[in-house]
BAKOLKE-702817 format. One record per residue (C-alpha): residue in one letter; x, y, z. Coordinates in steps of 0.001 Angstrom, whole numbers, plus 500000, padded with zeros to 6 digits. Last residue first. Layout:
# residues N
+------+--------+--------+--------+
| resn |      x |      y |      z |
+------+--------+--------+--------+
|    a |      X |      Y |      Z |
...
+------+--------+--------+--------+
//
This chain:
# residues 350
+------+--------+--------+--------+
| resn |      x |      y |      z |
+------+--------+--------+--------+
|    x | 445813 | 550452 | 971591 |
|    x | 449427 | 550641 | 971921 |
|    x | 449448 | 550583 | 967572 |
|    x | 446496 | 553227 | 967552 |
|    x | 448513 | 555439 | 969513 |
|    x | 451373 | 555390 | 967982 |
|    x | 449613 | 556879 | 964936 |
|    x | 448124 | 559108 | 966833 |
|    x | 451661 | 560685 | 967837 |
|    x | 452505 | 560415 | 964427 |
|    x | 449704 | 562554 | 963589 |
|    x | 450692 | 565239 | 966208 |
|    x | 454633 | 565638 | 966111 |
|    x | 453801 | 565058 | 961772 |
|    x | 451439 | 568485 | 961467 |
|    x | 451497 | 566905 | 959198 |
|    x | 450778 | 564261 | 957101 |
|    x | 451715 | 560564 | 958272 |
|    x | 450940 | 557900 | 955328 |
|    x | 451232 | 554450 | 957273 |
|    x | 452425 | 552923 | 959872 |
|    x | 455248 | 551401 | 958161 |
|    x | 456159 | 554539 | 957618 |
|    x | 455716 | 557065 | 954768 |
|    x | 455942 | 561339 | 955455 |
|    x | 453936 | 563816 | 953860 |
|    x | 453677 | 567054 | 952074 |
|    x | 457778 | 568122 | 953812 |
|    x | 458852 | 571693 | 953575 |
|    x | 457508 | 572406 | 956362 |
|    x | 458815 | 569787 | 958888 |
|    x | 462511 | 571718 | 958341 |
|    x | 465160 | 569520 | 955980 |
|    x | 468290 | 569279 | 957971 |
|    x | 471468 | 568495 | 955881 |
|    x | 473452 | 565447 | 955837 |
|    x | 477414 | 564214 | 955570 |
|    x | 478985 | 567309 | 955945 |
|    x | 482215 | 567917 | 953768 |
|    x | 484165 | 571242 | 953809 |
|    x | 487300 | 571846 | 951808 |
|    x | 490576 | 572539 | 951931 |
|    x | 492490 | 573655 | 948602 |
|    x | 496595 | 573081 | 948880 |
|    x | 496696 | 571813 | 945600 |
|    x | 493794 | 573371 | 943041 |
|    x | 490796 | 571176 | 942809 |
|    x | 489676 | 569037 | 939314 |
|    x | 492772 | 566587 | 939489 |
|    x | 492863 | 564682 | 936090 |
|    x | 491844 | 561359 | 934978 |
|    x | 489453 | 562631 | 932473 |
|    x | 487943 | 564849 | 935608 |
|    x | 489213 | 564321 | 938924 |
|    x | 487476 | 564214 | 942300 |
|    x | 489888 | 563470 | 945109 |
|    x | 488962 | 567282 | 947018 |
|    x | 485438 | 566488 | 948200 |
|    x | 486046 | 562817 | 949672 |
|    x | 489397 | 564004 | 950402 |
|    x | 487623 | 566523 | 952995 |
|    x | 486752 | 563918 | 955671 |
|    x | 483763 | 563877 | 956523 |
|    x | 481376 | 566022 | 958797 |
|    x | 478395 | 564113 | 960758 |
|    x | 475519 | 566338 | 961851 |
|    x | 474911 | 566405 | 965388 |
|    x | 470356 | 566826 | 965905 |
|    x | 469336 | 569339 | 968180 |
|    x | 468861 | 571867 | 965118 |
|    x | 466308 | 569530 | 963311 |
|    x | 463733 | 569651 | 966186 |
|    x | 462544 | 568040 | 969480 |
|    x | 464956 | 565794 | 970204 |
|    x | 464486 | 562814 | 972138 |
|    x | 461500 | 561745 | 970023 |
|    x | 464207 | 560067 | 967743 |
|    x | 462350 | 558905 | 964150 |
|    x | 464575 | 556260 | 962395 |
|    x | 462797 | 553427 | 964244 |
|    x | 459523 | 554235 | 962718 |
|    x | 461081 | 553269 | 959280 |
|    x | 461480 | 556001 | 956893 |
|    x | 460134 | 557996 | 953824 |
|    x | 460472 | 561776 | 953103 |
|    x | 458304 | 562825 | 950244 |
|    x | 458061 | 565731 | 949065 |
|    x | 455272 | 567341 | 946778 |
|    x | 455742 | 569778 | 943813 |
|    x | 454409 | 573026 | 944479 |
|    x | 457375 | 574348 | 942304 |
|    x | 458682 | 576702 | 945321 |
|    x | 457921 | 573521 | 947355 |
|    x | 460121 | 571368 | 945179 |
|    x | 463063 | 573792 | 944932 |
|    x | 463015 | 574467 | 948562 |
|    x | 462733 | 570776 | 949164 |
|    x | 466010 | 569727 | 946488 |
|    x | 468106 | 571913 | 948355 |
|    x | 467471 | 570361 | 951945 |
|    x | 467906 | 567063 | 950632 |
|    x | 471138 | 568121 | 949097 |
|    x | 473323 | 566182 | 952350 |
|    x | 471899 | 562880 | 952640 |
|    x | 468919 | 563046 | 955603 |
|    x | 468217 | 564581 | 958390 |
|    x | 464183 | 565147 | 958885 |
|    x | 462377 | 568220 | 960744 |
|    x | 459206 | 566573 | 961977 |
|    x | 458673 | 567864 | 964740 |
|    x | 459814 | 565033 | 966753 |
|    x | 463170 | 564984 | 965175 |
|    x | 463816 | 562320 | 962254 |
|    x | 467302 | 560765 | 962105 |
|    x | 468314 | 559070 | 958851 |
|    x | 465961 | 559852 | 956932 |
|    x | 464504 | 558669 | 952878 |
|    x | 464009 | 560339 | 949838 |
|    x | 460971 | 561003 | 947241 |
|    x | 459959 | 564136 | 945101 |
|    x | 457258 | 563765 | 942988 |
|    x | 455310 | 565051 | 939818 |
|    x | 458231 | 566048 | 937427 |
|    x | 458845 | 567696 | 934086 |
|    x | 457211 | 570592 | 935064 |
|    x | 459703 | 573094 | 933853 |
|    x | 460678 | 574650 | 937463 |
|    x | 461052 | 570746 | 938874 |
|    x | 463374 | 569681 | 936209 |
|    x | 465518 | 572639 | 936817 |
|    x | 465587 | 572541 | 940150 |
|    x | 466829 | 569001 | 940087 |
|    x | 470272 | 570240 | 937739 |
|    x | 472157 | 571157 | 940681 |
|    x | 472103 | 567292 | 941865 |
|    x | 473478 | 566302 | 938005 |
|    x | 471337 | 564169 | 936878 |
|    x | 471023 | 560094 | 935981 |
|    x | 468099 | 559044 | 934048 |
|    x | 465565 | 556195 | 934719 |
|    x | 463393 | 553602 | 933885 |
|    x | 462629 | 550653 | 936099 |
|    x | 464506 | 547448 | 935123 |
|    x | 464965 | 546111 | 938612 |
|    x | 468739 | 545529 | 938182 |
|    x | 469579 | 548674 | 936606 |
|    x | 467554 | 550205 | 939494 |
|    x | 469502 | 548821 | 941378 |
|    x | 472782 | 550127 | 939787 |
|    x | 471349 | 553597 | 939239 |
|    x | 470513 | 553982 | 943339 |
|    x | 474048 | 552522 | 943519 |
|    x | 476559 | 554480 | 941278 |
|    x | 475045 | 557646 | 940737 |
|    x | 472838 | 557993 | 943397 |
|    x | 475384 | 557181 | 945920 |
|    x | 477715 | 559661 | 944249 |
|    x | 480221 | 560390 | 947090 |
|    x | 480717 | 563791 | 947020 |
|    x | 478027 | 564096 | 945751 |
|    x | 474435 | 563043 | 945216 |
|    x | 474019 | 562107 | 941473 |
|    x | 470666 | 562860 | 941602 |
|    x | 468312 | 560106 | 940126 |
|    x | 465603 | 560885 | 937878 |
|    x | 462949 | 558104 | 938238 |
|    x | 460543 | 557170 | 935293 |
|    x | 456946 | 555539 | 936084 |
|    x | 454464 | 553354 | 934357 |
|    x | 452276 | 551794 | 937116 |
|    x | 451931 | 548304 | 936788 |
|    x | 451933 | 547158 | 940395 |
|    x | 455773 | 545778 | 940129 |
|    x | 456422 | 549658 | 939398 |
|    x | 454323 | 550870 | 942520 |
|    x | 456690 | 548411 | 944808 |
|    x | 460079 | 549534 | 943332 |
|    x | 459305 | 553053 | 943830 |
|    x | 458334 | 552012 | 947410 |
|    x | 461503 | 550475 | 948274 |
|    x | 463198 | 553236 | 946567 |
|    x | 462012 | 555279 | 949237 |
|    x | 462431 | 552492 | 951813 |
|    x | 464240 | 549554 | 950920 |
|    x | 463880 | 545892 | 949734 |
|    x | 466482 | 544006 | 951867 |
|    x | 468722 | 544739 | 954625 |
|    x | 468702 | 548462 | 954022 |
|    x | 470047 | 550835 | 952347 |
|    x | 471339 | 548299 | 949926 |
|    x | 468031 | 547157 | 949205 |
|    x | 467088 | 550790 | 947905 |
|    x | 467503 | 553969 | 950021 |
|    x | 470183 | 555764 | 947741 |
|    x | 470837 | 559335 | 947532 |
|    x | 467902 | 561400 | 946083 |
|    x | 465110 | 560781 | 943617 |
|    x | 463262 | 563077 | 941557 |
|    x | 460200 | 561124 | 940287 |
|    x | 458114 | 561071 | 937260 |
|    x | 454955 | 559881 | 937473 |
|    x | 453018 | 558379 | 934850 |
|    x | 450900 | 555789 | 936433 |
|    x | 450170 | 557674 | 940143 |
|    x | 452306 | 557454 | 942879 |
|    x | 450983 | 558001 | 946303 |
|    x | 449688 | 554505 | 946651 |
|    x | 452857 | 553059 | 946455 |
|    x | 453762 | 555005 | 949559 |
|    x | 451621 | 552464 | 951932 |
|    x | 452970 | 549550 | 949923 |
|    x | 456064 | 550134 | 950640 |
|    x | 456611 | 551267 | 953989 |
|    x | 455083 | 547620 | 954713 |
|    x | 457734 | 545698 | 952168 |
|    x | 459924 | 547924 | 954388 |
|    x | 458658 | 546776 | 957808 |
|    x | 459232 | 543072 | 956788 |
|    x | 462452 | 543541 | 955562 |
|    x | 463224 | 545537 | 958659 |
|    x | 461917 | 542863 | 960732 |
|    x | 463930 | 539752 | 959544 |
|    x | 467197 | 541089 | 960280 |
|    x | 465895 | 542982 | 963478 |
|    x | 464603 | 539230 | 964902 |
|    x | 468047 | 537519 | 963436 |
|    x | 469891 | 540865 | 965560 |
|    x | 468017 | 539267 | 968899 |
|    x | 468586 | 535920 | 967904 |
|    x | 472593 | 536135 | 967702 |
|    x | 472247 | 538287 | 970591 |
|    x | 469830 | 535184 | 972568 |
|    x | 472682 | 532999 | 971449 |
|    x | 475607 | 535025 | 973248 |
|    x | 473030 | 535635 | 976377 |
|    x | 472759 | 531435 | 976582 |
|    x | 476817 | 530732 | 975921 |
|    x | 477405 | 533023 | 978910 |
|    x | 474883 | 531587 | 981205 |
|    x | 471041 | 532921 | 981963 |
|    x | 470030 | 535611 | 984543 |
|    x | 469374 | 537986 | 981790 |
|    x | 468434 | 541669 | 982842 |
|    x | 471361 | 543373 | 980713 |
|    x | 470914 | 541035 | 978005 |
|    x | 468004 | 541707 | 975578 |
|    x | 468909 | 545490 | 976572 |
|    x | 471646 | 546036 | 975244 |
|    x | 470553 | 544695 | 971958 |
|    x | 467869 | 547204 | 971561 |
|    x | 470152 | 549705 | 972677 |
|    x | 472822 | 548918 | 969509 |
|    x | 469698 | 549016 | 967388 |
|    x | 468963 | 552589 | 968559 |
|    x | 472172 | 553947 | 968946 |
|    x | 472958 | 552788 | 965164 |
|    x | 469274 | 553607 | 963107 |
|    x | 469581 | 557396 | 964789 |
|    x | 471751 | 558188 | 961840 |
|    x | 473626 | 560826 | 962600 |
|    x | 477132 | 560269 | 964586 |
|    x | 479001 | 557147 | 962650 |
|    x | 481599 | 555200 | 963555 |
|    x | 481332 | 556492 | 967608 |
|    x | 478197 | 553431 | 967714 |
|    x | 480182 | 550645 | 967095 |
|    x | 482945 | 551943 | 969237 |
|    x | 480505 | 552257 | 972051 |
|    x | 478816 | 549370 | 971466 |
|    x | 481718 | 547373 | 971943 |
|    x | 482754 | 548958 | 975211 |
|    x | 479222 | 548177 | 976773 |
|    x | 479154 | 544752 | 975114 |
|    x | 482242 | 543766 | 977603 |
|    x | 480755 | 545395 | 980540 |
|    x | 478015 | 542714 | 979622 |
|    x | 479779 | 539676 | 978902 |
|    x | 481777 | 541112 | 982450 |
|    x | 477885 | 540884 | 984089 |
|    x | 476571 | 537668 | 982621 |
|    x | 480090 | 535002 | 983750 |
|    x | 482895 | 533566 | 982184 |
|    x | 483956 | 536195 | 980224 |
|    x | 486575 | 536203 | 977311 |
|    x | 484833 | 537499 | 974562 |
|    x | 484576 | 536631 | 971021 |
|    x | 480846 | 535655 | 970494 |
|    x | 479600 | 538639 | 972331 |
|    x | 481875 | 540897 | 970411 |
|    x | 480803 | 539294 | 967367 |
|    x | 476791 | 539268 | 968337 |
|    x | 477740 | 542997 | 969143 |
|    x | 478898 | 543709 | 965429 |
|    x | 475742 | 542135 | 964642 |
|    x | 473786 | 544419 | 965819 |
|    x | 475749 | 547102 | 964381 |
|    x | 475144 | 545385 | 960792 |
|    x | 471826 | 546193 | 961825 |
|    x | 471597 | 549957 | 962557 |
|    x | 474038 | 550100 | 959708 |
|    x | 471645 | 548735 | 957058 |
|    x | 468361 | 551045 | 958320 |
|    x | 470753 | 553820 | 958681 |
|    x | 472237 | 553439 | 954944 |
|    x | 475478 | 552314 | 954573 |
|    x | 477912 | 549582 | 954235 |
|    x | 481192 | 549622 | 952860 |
|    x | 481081 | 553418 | 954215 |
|    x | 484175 | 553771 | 955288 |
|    x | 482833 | 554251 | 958928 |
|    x | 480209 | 551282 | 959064 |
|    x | 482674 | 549221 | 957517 |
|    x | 484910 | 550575 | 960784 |
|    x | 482985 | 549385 | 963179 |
|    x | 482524 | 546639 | 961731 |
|    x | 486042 | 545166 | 961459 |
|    x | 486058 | 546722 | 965294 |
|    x | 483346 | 544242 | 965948 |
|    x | 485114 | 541109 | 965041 |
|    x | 484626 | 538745 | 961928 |
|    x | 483385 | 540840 | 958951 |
|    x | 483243 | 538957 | 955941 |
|    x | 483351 | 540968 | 952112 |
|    x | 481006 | 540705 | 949484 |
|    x | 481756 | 541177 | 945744 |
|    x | 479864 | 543378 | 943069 |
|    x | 482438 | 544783 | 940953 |
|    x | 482049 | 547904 | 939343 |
|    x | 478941 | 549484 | 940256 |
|    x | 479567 | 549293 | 942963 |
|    x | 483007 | 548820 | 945018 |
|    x | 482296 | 551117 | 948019 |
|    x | 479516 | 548937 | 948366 |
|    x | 481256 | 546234 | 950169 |
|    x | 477781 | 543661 | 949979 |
|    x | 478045 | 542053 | 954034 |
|    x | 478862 | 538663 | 954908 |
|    x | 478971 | 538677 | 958924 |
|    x | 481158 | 535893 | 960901 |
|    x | 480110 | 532959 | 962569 |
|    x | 481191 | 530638 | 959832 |
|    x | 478444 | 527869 | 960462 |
|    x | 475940 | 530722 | 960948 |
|    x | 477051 | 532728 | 957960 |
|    x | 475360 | 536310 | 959271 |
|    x | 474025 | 537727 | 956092 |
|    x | 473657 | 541620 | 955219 |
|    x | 473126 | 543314 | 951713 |
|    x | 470899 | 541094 | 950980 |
|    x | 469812 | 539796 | 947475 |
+------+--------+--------+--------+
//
């Protein structure tokens, strides 16, 4: 399962619409790079390893469909596609990045039209194929932090549909339960919009791992009465501190864990860390619309008062402290993480 094909006699995107799980599972095409733009924005697809490529292939689509005849107006072309690709959503470092990546596989080419639209299509193929490759990586690193028996607090989703295959933190839950190990996942709701609820439960529906569905105010509880070993979720922007944005409750659900000496987890492809900004307060933080707060109802009823406003942000800022450890396809980086992951880099130039 993918969540993202390119249909290469079609020449449009195929992408799972997961504003529709767990109730129907059904695809939907994506033919022009405004369509994506704005999958990205509803959240049909999400996750920032997911969006950072569906981007990608939002520019293959703009390359595809425009009018130039020579390199430089493909180009100027790209430009204003990439910058309504990358307006749909502010946090997730995944989007600028991949969107720059493709950029720059054409903005030196001395080649024709049709030979810069192919070396796009290539370009987000590459991507495609490396983030499954990098998560099956992330994977087995963090498997070896879970131990048979574990019970683990998991937030948002950051399985396959994260992604374009596998995952990252639920990538590596996946990997220590095909290894054996006997483990349980509780799996926070994470409101407003419930990806834990309806996805993270859905896969792991699919993969047959154990699990139980709580209420995100209910984690503390479960980590105060030592009825879990491990807290795991993923990034969407990591600062070079350390300081990680991710899914809005991640913040919560560290104090809670380090006041319960429970470890946390925070687990990412090196592509999600931006050493642009040096800590957690640099990075925007995306706000929503309220009607994702005020449209909950209860037995078919209205739960909020008319008239109510409410506030919605996306993600919350979890400070390098309150993370034991973070998993990369690098490896296990402990902290002090602007340091380690500095060596880490290292090694790989070297």
């Amino acid at each position: 399962m993918r969540t993202i094909e390119w249909d290469v006699n079609k020449q449009y995107l195929k992408i799972i619409d997961q504003r529709q799980l767990p109730e129907k599972f059904e695809y939907i095409n994506l033919d022009n790079y405004k369509a994506v733009a704005e999958a990205i924005r509803s959240m049909a697809v999400r996750g920032a390893p997911a969006i950072g490529v569906t981007a990608a292939y939002g520019l293959v689509l703009a390359g595809f469909q425009s009018s130039a005849t020579n390199p430089n107006d493909l180009f100027t072309d790209l430009q204003t596609a990439a910058k309504v690709l990358e307006d749909a959503r502010p946090t997730a470092v995944n989007l600028p990045w991949a969107l720059k990546r493709m950029l720059a596989t054409v903005s030196n080419s001395d080649g024709t039209v049709l030979n810069l639209q192919q070396t796009l299509l290539q370009e987000a193929d590459a991507m495609a194929e490396e983030d499954i490759q990098v998560n099956k990586a992330i994977a087995a690193h963090g498997a070896a932090l879970i131990e048979d028996g574990d019970t683990i607090i998991h937030h948002c989703n950051t399985g396959a549909l994260a992604t374009v295959d596998w995952g990252t933190a639920l990538g590596v839950i996946r990997f220590a339960f095909e290894q054996g190990k006997h483990i349980h996942v509780l799996v926070d709701e994470t409101r407003p919009r419930l990806q834990g609820a309806r996805l993270t439960a859905w896969e792991l529906t699919q993969l047959g791992i154990p699990f139980d569905i709580i209420c995100d105010n209910a984690a503390g509880y479960f980590l105060s009465t030592a009825q879990v070993q491990k807290v795991f979720f993923g990034a969407d922007r990591v600062a070079a501190n350390g300081d990680v944005a991710n899914k809005i409750g991640s913040y919560m659900l560290a104090l809670a864990a380090n006041d319960n000496h429970i470890p946390v987890y925070s687990v990412f492809p090196t592509s999600t860390v931006d050493l642009s900004i040096q800590n957690g307060k640099q990075i925007l933080i995306e706000e929503r619309e309220q009607d994702e707060v005020l449209a909950l109802t209860l037995k078919g009823r209205r739960v909020t008062p008319e008239g109510a406003s409410a506030r919605n942000p996306a993600f919350d800022v979890t400070p390098a402290r309150l993370i034991s450890a973070y998993i990369t396809e690098l490896g296990i980086v402990e902290q002090p993480f602007s340091t380690k992951f500095t060596e880490y880099l290292q090694k790989i130039e070297d």
